[in-house]
C-alpha positions in Angstrom: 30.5 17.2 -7.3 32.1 15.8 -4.0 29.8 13.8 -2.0 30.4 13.0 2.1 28.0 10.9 3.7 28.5 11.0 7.7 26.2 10.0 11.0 24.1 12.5 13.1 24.1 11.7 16.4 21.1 9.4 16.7 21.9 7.3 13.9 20.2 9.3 10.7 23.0 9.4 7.9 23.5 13.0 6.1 25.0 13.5 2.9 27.0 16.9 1.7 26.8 17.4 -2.0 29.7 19.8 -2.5 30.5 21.8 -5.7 34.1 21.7 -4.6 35.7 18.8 -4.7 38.2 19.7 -2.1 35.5 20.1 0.6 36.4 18.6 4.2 33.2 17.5 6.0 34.9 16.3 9.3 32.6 18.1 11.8 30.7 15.8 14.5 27.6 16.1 15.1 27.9 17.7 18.8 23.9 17.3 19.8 22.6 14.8 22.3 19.7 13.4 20.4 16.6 10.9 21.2 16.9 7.6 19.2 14.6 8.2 15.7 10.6 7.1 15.9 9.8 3.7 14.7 8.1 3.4 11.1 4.7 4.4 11.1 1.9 2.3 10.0 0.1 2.0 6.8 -3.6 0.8 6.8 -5.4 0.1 3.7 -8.5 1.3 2.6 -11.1 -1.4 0.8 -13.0 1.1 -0.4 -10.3 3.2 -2.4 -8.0 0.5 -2.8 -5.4 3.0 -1.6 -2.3 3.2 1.6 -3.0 5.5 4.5 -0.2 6.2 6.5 -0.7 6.8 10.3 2.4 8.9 11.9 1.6 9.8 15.2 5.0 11.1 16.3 4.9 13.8 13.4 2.5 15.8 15.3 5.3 17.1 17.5 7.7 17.8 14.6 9.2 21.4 14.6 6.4 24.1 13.7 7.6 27.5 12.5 10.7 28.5 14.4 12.5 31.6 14.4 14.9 32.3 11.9 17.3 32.0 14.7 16.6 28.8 15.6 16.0 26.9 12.3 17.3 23.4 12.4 18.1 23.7 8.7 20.8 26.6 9.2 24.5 25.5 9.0 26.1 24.3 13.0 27.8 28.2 14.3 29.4 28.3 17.5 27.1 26.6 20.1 24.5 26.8 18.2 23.7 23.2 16.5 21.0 22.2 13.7 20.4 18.8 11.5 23.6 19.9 9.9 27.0 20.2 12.0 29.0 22.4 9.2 29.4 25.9 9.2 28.9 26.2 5.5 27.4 24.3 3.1 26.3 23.6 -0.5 23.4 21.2 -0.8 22.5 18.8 2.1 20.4 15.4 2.3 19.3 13.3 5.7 17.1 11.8 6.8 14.2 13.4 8.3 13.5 13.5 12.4 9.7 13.3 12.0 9.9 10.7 8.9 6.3 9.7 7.6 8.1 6.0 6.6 11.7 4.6 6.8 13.5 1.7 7.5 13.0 1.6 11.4 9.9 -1.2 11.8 8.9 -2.0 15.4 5.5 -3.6 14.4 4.6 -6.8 12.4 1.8 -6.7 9.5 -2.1 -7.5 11.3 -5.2 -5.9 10.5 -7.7 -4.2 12.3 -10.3 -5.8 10.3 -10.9 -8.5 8.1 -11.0 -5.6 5.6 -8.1 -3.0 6.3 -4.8 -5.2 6.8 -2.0 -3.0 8.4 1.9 -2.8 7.8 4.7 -0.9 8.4 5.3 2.0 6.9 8.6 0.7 5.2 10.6 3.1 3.5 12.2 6.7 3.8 12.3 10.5 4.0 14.7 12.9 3.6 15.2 16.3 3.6 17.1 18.2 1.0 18.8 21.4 1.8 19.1 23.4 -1.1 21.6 26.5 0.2 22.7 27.4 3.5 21.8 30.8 3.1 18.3 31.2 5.4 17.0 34.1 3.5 17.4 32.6 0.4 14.6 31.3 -2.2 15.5 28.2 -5.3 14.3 31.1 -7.4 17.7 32.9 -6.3 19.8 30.2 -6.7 22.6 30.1 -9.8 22.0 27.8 -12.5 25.1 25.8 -11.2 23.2 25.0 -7.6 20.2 23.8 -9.6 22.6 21.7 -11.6 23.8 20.0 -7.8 20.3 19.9 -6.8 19.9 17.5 -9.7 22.2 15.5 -9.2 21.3 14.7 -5.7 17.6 14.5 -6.7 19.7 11.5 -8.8 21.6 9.9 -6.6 18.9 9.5 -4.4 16.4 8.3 -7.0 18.9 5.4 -7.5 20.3 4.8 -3.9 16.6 4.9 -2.4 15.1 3.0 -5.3 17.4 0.2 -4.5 15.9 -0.1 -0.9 14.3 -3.3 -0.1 10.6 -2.8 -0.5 10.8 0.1 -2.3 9.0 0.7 -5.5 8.8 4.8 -6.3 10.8 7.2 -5.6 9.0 11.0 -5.2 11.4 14.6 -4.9 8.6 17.5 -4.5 9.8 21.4 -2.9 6.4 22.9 -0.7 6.9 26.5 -0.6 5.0 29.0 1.5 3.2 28.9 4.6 0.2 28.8 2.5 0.9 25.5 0.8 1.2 23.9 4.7 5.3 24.5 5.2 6.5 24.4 8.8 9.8 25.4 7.9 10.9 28.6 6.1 14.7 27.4 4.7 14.6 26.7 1.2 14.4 22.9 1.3 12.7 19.7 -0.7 11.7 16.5 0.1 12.0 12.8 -0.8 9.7 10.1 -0.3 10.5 6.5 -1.0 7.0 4.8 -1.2 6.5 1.0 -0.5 4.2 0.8 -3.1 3.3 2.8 -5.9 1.3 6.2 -5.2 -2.5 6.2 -6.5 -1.5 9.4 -8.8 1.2 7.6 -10.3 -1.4 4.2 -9.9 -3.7 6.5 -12.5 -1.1 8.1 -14.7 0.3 4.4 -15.5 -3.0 2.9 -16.2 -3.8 6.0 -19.2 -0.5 5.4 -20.6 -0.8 1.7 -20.4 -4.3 1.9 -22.6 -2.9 4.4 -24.9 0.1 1.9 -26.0 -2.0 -0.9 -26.2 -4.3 1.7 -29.0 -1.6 3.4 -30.3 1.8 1.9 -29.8 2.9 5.4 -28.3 3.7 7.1 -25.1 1.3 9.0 -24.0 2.6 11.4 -22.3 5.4 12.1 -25.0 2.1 12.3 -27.5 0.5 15.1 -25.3 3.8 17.0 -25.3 4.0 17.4 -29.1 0.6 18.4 -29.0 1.1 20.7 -26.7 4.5 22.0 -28.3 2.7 22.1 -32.3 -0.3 24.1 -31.0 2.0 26.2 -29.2 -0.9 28.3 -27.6 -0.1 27.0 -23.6 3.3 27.3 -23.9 5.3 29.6 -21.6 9.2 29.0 -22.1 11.4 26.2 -23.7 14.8 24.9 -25.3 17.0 22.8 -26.6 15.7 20.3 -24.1 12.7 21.2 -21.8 9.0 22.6 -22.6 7.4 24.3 -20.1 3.6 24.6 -20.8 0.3 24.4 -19.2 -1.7 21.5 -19.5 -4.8 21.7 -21.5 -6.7 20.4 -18.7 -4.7 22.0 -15.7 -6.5 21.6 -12.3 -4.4 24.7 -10.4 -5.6 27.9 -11.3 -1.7 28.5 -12.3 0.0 25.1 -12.9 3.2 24.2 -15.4 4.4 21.0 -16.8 8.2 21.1 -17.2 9.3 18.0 -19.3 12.6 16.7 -21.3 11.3 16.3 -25.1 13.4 12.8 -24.8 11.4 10.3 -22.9 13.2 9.3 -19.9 11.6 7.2 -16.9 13.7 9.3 -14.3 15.9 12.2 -13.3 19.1 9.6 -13.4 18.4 9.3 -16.4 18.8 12.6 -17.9 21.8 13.6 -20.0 24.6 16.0 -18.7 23.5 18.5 -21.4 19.4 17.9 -20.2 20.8 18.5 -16.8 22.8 21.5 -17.5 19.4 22.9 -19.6 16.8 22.5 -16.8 18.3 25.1 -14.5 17.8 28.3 -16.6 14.6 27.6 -17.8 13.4 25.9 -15.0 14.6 29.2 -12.4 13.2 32.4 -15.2 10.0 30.0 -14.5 9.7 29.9 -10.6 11.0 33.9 -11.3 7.6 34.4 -13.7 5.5 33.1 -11.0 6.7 35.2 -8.6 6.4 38.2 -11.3 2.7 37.2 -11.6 1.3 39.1 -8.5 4.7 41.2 -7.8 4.8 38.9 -4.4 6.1 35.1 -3.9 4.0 32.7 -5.2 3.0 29.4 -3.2 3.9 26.5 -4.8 4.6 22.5 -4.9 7.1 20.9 -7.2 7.0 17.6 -7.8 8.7 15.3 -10.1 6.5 12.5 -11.4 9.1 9.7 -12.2 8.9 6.3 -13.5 8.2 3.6 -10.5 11.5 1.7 -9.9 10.6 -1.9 -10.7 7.3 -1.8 -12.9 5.4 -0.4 -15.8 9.2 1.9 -16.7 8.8 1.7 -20.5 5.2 3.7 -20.1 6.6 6.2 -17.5 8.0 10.3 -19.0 9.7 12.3 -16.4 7.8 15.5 -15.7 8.1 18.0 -13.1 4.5 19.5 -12.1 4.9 23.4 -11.0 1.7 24.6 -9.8 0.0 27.4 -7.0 -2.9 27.5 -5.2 -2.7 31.2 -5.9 -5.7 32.4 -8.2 -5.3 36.2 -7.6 -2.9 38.6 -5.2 -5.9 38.3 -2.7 -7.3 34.8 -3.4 -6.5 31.0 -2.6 -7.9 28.2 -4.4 -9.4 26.3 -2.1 -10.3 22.0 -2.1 -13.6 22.4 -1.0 -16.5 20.8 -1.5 -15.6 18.9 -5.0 -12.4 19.0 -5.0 -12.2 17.4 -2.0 -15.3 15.5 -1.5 -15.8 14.3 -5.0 -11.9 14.7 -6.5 -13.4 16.9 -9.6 -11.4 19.5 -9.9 -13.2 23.3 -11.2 -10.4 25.9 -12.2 -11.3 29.7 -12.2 -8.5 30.2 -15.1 -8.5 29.1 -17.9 -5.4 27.2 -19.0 -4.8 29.6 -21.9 -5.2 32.8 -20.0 -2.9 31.4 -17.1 -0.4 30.6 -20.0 -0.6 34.1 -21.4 -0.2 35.5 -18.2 3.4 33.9 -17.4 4.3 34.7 -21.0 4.0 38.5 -19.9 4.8 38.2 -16.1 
């Protein structure tokens, strides 16, 4: 894999991840750009003990566009997007409408003696995963996911090393029901200034299960889950997908190395090369489930970059809000009032079902 990194022209740096290592990536970018927002700012709750971020500019962010005039399409002609070749493999810059990054206008205050405010120190990027519009990451070839990876990694390390950074997130939204406002097959990557409350929660069950056991947890739940065998849909050599016992989507999937790793820069060549098949005939089964493409989130729960490593176990969490061809799960009521989650599947039917699909 070749990597380029160059400037767009207000100062956000792009990287090309080529699978060809005699890729030239000499093309300027030709637009006249506005400089980047400022950082936005992060306010703290007292009564959740959790970061909000406040990001007024990204209400203007692009909504939606045509296909022909997606900013995520490779630079033709006249026509210019976020990236200024005519071709490409796999893409990563930072994002025009970031929700953090490195740009901080504003000094930390509070707005009371309760909620201190800061900046929202950190960064966002966007990761192109094909240049092809039309395409899906369900349609990519194993060899794409395998340079998907490996930028996931180099970012995990290169962001992780930030000043002020302390967890590194890679997640894909797909579908227009899961919120996207863009219809190119992209991801995202967050680098948090602090470690998410998810993460916050995870960290604290493993933390009490070593102190019981001596174990990792989440290593512990996987040969359960592998020796009962009854929510598993695919695995191999390396990788188990199953569904969790206690899944909150009415369709969700843990994918997870059987080694325990903190991070996806820490996977093997070999755990690399394994993920792809099994991870695209799983994305494919979803799709299969209603004969129609499935709205989803992926997201890679990794280890936090300076604390609490040795308890962390890469993961990647697959799941839909899908709970039938005609029906949404919705966060109503509980779910969003009271954070109790109430599936309409149960875990073992949902795994039976992607076993067939």
């Amino acid at each position: 894999m070749k990597r380029t990194a160059i400037d767009l022209a207000d100062g956000r740096e792009l990287i090309y991840f080529d699978e060809r290592d005699d890729a030239v990536r000499d093309q300027p970018d030709r637009r006249d750009l506005p400089p980047p927002p400022p950082a936005s700012q992060l306010r703290y709750d007292p009564l959740t003990d959790e970061w909000v971020a406040v990001a007024v500019h990204r209400q203007t962010r692009t909504f939606l566009p045509p296909a022909n005039e997606c900013p995520l399409d490779p630079s033709v002609g006249d026509r210019l997007t976020e990236i200024p070749a005519p071709d490409y493999d796999v893409v990563v810059f930072e994002n025009r409408f970031p929700s953090l990054s490195g740009r901080v206008a504003d000094e930390p205050g509070e707005i009371t003696p309760f909620t201190p405010v800061r900046p929202g120190l950190g960064r966002c990027e966007v990761v192109c995963f094909t240049s092809d519009h039309n395409a899906s990451f369900a349609s990519l070839p194993p060899r794409r996911v395998r340079t998907v990876l490996d930028a996931l990694a180099d970012r995990t390390e290169v962001l992780g090393e930030l000043p002020g950074v302390e967890q590194v997130f890679c997640f894909e939204n797909r579908g227009v029901e899961i919120g996207v406002t863009l219809h190119h097959p992209h991801g995202q990557i967050y680098a948090y200034p602090f470690v998410t409350p998810r993460t916050r929660a995870l960290l604290a069950a493993a933390r009490r299960h070593a102190e019981r056991t001596g174990g990792n947890l989440y290593a512990d739940v996987l040969a359960a889950e592998r020796a009962s065998g009854e929510r598993v849909v695919t695995e191999n050599e390396h990788w188990t997908a199953f569904v969790p016992a206690a899944a909150r989507w009415p369709f969700e999937v843990h994918v997870a190395p059987r080694r325990v790793v903190p991070d996806i820069p820490a996977l093997s060549d070999s755990e690399r090369d394994a993920f792809g098949p099994l991870y695209l005939d799983l994305l494919r089964r979803f799709d299969g489930l209603f004969d129609m493409p499935m709205p989803y989130i992926s997201a890679w729960h990794q280890a936090p970059v300076r604390v609490d490593r040795e308890l962390g176990h890469l993961h990647l969490q697959l799941f839909s809000i899908r709970r039938a061809r005609d029906k949404l799960k919705y966060l109503a009521g509980s779910e969003s009032g009271m954070g109790v989650f109430i599936n309409d599947i149960s875990p073992e039917r949902a795994a039976e079902l992607l076993r067939a699909a």
